[in-house]
Phi, psi and omega in degrees: 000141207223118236248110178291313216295327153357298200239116187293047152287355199171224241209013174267348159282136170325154180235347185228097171342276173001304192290303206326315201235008124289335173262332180276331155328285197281040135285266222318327196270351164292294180333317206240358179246334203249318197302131139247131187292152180285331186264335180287338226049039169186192203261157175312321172263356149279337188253005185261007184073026173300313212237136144241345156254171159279143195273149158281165159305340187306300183325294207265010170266300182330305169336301167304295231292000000 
């Protein structure tokens, strides 16, 4: 996942703090519940024991609600 608004070309940047710190959240809980890294193998809140599984996209849409 990959965070456009970061980079100020066109209209991919955020316009509103708000969307801004909404998209860099749901970056981090992708990053650290869904991702599974290539050197731990499992995700960064499976090996810190936060997590017992890898999370779905399902998962991390519930969440907004």
């Amino acid at each position: 996942m990959n965070i456009r608004r970061l980079t100020r070309l066109t209209n991919a940047h955020s316009m509103k703090i708000q969307n801004y710190v909404h998209a860099l959240s749901l970056n981090f809980i992708f990053y650290n519940f869904a991702r599974i890294h290539q050197t731990l193998r499992v995700t960064p809140a499976m090996q810190a024991g936060v997590a017992t599984h890898v999370w779905s996209m399902d998962q991390i849409i519930e969440l907004l609600d």
